[in-house]
PyMOL Python script that loads the backbone (N, CA, C, O; Angstrom):
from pymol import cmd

cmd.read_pdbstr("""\
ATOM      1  N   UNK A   1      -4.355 -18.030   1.216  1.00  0.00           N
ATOM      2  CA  UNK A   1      -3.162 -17.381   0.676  1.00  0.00           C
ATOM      3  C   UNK A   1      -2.217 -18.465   0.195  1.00  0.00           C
ATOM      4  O   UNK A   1      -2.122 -19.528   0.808  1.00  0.00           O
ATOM      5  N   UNK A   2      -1.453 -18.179  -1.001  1.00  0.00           N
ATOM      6  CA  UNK A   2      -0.848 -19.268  -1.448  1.00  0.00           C
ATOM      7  C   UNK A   2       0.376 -19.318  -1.001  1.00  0.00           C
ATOM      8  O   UNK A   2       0.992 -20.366  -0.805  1.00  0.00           O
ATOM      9  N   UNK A   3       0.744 -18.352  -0.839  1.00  0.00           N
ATOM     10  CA  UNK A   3       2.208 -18.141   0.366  1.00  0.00           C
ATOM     11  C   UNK A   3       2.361 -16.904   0.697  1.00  0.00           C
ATOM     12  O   UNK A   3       2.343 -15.853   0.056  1.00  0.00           O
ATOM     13  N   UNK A   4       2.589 -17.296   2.322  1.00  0.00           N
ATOM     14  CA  UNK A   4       2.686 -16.287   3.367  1.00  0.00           C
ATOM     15  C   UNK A   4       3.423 -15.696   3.351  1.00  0.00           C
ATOM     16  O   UNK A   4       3.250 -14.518   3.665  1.00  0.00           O
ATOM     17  N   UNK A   5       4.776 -16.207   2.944  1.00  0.00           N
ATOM     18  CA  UNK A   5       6.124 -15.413   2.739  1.00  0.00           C
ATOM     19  C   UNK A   5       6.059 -14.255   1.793  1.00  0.00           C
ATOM     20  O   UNK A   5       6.559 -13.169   2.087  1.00  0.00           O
ATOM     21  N   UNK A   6       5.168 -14.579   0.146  1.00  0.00           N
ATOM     22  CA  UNK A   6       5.175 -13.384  -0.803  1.00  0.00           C
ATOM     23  C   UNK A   6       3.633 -12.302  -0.265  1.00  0.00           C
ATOM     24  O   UNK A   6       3.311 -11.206  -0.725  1.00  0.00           O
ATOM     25  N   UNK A   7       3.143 -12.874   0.508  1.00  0.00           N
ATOM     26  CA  UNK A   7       2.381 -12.303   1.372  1.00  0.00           C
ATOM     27  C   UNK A   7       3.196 -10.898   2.162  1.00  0.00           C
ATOM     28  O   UNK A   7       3.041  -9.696   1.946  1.00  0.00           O
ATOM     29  N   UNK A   8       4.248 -11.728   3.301  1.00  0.00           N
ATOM     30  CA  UNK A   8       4.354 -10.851   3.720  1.00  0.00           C
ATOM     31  C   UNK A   8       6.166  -9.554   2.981  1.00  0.00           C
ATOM     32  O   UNK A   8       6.660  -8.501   3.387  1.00  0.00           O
ATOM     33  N   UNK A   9       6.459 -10.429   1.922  1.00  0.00           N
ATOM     34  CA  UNK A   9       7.130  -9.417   1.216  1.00  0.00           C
ATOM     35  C   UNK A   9       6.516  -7.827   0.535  1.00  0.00           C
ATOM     36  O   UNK A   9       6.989  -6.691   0.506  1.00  0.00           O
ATOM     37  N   UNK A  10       4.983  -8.570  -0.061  1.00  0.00           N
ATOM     38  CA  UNK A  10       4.011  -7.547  -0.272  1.00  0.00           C
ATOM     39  C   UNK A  10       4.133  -6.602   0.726  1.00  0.00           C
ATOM     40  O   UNK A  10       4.832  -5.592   0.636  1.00  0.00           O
ATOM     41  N   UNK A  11       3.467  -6.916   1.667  1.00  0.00           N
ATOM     42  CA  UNK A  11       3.473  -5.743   2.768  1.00  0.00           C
ATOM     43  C   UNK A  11       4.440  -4.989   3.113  1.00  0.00           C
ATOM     44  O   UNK A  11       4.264  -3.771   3.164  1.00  0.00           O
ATOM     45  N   UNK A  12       5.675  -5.568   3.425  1.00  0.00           N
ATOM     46  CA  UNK A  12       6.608  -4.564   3.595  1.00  0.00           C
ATOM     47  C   UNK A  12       6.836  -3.539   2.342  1.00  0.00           C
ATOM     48  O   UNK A  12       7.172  -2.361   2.463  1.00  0.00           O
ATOM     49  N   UNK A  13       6.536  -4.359   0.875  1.00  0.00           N
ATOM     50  CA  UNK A  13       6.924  -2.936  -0.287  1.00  0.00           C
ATOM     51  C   UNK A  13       6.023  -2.238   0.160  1.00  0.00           C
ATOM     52  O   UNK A  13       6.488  -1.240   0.709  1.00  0.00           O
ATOM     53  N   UNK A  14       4.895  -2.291   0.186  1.00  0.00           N
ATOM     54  CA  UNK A  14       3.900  -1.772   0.339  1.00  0.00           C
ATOM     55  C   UNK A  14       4.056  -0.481   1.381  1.00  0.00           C
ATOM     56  O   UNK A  14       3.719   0.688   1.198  1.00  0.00           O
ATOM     57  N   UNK A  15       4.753  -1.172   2.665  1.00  0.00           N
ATOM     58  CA  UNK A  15       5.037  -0.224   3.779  1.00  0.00           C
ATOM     59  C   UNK A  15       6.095   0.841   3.067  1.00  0.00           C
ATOM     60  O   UNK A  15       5.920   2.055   3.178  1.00  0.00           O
ATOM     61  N   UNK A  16       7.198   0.282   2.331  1.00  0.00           N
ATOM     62  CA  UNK A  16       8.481   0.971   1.821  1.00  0.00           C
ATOM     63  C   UNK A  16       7.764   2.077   1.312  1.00  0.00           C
ATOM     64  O   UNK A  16       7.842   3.194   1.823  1.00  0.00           O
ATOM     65  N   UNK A  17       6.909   1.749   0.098  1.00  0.00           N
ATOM     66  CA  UNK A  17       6.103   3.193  -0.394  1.00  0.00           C
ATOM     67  C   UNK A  17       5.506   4.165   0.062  1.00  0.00           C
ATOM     68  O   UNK A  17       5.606   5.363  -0.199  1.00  0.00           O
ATOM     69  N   UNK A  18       4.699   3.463   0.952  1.00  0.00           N
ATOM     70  CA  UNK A  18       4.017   4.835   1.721  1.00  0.00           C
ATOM     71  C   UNK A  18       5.141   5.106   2.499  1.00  0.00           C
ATOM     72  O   UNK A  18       5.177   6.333   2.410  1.00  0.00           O
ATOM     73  N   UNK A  19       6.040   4.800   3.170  1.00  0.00           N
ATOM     74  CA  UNK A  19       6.806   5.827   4.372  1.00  0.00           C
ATOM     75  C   UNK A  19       7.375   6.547   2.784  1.00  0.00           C
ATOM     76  O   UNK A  19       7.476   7.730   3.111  1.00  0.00           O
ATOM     77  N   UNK A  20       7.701   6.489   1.609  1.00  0.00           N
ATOM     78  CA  UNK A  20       8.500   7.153   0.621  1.00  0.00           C
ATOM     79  C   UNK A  20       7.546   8.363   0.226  1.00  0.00           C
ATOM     80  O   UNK A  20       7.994   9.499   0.071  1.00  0.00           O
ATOM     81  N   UNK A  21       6.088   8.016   0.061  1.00  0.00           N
ATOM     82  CA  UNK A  21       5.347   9.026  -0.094  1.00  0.00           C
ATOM     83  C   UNK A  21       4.797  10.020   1.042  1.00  0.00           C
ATOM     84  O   UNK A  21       4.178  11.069   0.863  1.00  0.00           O
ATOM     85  N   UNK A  22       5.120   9.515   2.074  1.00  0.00           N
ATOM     86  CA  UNK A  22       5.415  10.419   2.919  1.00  0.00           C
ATOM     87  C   UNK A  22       6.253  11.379   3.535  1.00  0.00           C
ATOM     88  O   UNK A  22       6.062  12.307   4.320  1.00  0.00           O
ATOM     89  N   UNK A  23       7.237  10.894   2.959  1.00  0.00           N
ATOM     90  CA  UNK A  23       8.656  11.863   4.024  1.00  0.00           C
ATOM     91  C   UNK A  23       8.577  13.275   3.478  1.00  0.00           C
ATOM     92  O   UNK A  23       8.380  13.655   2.324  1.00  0.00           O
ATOM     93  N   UNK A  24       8.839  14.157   4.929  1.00  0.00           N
ATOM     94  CA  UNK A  24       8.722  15.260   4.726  1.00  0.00           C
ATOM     95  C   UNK A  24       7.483  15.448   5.178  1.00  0.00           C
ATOM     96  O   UNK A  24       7.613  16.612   5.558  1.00  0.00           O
ATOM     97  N   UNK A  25       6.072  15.095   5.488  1.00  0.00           N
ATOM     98  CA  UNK A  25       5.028  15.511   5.338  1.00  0.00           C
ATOM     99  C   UNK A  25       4.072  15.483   6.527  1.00  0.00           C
ATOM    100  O   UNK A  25       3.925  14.406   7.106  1.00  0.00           O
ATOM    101  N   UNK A  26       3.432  16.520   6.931  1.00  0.00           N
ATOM    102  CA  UNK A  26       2.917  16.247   8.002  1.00  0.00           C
ATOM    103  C   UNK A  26       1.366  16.086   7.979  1.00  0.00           C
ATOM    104  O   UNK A  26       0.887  15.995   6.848  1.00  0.00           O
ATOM    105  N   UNK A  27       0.571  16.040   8.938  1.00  0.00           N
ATOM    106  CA  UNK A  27      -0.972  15.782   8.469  1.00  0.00           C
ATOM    107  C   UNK A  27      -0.989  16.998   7.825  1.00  0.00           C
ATOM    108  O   UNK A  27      -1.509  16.682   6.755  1.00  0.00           O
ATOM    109  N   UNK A  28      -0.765  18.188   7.765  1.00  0.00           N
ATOM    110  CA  UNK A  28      -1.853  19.192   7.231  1.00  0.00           C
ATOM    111  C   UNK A  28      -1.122  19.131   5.445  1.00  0.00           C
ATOM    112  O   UNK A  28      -1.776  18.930   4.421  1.00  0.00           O
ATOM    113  N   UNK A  29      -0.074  19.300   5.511  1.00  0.00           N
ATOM    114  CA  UNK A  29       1.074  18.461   3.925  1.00  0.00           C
ATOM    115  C   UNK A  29      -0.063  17.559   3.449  1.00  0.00           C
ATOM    116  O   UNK A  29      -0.912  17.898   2.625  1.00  0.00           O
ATOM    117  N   UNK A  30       0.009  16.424   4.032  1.00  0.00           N
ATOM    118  CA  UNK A  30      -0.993  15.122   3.682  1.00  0.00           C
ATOM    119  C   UNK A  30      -1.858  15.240   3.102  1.00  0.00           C
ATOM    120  O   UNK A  30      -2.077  14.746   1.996  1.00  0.00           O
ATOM    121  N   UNK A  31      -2.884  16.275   4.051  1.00  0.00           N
ATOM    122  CA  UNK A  31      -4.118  16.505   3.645  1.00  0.00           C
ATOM    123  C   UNK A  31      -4.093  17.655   2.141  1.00  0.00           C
ATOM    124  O   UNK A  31      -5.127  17.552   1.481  1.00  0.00           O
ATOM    125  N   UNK A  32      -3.206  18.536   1.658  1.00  0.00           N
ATOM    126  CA  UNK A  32      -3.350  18.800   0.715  1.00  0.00           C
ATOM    127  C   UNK A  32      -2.826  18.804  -0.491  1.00  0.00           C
ATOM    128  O   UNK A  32      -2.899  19.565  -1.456  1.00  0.00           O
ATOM    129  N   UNK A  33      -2.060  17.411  -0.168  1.00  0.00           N
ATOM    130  CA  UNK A  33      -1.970  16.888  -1.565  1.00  0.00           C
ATOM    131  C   UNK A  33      -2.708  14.932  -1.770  1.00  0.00           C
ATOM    132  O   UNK A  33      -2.449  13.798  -1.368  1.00  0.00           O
ATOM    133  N   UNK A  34      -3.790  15.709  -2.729  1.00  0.00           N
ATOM    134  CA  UNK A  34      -4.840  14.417  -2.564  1.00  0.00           C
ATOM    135  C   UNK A  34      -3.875  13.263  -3.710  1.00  0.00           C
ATOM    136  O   UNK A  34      -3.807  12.047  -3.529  1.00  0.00           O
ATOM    137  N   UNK A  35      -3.255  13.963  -4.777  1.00  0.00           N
ATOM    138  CA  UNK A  35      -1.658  12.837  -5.212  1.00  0.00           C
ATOM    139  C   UNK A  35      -1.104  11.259  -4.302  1.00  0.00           C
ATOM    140  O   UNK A  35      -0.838  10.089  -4.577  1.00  0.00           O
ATOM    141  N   UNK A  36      -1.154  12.086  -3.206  1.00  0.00           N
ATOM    142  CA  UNK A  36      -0.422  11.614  -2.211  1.00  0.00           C
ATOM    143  C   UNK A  36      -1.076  10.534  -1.494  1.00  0.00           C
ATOM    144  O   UNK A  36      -0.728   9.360  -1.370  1.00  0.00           O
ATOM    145  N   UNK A  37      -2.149  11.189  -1.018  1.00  0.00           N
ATOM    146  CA  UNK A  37      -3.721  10.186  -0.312  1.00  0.00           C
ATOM    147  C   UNK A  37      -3.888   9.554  -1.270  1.00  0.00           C
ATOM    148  O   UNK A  37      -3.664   8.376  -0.991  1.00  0.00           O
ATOM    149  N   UNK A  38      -4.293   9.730  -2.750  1.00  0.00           N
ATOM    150  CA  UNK A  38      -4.528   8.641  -3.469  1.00  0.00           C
ATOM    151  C   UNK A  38      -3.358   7.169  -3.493  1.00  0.00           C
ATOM    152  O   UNK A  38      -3.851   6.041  -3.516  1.00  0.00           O
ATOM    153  N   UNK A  39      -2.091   7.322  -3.486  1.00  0.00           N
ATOM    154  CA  UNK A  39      -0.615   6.580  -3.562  1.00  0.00           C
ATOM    155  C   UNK A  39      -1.547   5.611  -2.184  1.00  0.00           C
ATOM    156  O   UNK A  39      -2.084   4.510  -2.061  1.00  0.00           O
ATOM    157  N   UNK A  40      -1.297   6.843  -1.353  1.00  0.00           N
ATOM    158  CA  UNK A  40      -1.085   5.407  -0.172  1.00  0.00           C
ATOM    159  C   UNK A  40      -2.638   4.951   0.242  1.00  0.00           C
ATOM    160  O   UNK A  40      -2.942   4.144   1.121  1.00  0.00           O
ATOM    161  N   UNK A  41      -3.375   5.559  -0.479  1.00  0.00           N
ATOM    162  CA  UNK A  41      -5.206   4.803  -0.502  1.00  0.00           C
ATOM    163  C   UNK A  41      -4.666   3.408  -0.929  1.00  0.00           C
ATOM    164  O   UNK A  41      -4.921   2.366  -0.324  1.00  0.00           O
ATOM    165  N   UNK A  42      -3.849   3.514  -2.099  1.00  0.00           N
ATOM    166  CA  UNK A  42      -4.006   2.387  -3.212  1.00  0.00           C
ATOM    167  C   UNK A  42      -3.304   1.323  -2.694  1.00  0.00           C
ATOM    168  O   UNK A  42      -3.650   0.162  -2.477  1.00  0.00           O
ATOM    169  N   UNK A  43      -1.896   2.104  -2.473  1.00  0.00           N
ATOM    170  CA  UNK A  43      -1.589   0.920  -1.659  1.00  0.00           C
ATOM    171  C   UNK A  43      -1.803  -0.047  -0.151  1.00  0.00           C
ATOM    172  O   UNK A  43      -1.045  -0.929   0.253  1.00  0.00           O
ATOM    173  N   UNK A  44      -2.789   0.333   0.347  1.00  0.00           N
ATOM    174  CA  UNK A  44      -3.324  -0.222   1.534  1.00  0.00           C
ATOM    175  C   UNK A  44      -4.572  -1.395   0.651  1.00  0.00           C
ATOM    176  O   UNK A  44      -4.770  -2.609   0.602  1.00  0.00           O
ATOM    177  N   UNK A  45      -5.148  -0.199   0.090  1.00  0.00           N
ATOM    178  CA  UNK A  45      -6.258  -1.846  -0.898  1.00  0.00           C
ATOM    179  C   UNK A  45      -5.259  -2.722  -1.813  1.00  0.00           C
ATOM    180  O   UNK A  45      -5.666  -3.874  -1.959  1.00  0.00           O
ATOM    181  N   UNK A  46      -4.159  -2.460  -2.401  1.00  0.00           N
ATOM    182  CA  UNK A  46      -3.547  -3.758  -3.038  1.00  0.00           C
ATOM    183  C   UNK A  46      -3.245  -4.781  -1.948  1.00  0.00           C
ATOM    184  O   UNK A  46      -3.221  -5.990  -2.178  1.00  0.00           O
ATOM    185  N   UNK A  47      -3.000  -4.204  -0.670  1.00  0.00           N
ATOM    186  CA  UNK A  47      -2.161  -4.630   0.215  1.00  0.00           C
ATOM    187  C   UNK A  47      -3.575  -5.928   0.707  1.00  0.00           C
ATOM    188  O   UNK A  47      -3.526  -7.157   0.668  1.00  0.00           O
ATOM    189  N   UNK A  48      -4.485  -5.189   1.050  1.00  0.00           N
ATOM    190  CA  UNK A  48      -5.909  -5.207   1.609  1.00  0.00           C
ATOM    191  C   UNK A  48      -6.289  -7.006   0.383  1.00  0.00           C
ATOM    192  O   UNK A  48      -6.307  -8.217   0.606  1.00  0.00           O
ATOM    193  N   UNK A  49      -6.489  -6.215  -0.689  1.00  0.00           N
ATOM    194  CA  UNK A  49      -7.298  -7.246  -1.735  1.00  0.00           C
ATOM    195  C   UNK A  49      -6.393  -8.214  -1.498  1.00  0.00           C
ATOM    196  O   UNK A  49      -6.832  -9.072  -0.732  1.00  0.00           O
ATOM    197  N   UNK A  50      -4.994  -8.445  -1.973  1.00  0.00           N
ATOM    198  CA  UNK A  50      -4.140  -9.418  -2.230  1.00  0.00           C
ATOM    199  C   UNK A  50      -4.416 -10.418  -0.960  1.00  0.00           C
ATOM    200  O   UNK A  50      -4.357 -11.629  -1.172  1.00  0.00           O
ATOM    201  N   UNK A  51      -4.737  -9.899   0.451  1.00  0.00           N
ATOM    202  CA  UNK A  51      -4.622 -10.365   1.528  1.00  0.00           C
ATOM    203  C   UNK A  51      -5.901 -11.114   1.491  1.00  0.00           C
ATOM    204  O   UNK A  51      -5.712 -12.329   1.526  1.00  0.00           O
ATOM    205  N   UNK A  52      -7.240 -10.731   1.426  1.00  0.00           N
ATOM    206  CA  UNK A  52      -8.547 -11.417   0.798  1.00  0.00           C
ATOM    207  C   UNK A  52      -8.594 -12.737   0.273  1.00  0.00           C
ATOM    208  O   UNK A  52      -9.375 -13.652   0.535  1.00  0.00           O
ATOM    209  N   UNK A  53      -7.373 -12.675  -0.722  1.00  0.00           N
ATOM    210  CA  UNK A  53      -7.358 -13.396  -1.717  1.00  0.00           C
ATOM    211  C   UNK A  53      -8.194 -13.717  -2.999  1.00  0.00           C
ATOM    212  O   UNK A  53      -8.623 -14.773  -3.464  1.00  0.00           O
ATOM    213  N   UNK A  54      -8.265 -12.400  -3.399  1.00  0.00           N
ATOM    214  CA  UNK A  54      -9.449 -11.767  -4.679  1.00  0.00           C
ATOM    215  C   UNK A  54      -8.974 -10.651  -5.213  1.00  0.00           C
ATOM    216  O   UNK A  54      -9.761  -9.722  -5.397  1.00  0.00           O
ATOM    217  N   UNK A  55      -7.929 -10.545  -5.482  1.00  0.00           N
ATOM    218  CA  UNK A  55      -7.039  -9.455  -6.042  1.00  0.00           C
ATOM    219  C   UNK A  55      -6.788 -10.321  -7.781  1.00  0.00           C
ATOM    220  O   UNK A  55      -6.356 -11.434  -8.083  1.00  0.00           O
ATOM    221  N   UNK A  56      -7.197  -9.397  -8.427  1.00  0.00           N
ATOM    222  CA  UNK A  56      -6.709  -9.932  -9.715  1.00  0.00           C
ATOM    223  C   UNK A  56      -5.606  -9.570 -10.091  1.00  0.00           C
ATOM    224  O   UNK A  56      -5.515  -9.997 -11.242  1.00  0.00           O
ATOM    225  N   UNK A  57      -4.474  -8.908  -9.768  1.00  0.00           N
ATOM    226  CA  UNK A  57      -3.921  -8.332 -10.035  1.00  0.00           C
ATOM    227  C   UNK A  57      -2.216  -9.261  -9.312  1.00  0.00           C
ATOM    228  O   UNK A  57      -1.423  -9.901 -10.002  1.00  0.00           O
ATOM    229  N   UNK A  58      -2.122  -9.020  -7.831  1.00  0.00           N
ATOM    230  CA  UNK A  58      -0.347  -9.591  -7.339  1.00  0.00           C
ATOM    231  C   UNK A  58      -1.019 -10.808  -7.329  1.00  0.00           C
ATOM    232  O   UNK A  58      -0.433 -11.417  -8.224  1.00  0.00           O
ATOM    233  N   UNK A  59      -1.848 -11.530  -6.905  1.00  0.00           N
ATOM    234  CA  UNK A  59      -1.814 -13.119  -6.366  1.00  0.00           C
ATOM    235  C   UNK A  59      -2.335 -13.542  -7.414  1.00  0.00           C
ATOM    236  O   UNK A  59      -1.716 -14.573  -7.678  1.00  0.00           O
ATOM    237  N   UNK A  60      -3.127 -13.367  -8.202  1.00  0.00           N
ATOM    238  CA  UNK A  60      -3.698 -13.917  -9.301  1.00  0.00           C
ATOM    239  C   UNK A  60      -5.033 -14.590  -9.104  1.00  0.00           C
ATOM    240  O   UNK A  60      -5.609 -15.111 -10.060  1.00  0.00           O
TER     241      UNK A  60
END
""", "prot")
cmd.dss("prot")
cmd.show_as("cartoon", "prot")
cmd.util.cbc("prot")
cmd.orient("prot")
């Protein structure tokens, strides 16, 4: 990782979004809006890849 710090800034947006795509919502909410599961799928693998360090995309 080339720095830990934009490392761990990532994660917290990352966290910011999903608690945003969540509020209000409970598992059975969750479960039927797949909108929603997709958001915070995605953001756990940006979160995920970037952390790898094979993300083409935040770390480069």
């Amino acid at each position: 990782m080339k720095d830990d710090k934009l490392y761990l800034i990532h994660i917290a947006e990352s966290i910011d979004k999903i608690e945003s795509y969540m509020a209000g919502l409970d598992f059975s909410a969750f479960m039927e809006k797949t909108m929603v599961q997709d958001a915070v799928l995605c953001s756990c693998e940006q979160t995920d890849c970037c952390w790898r360090n094979d993300c083409h995309g935040w770390v480069g």
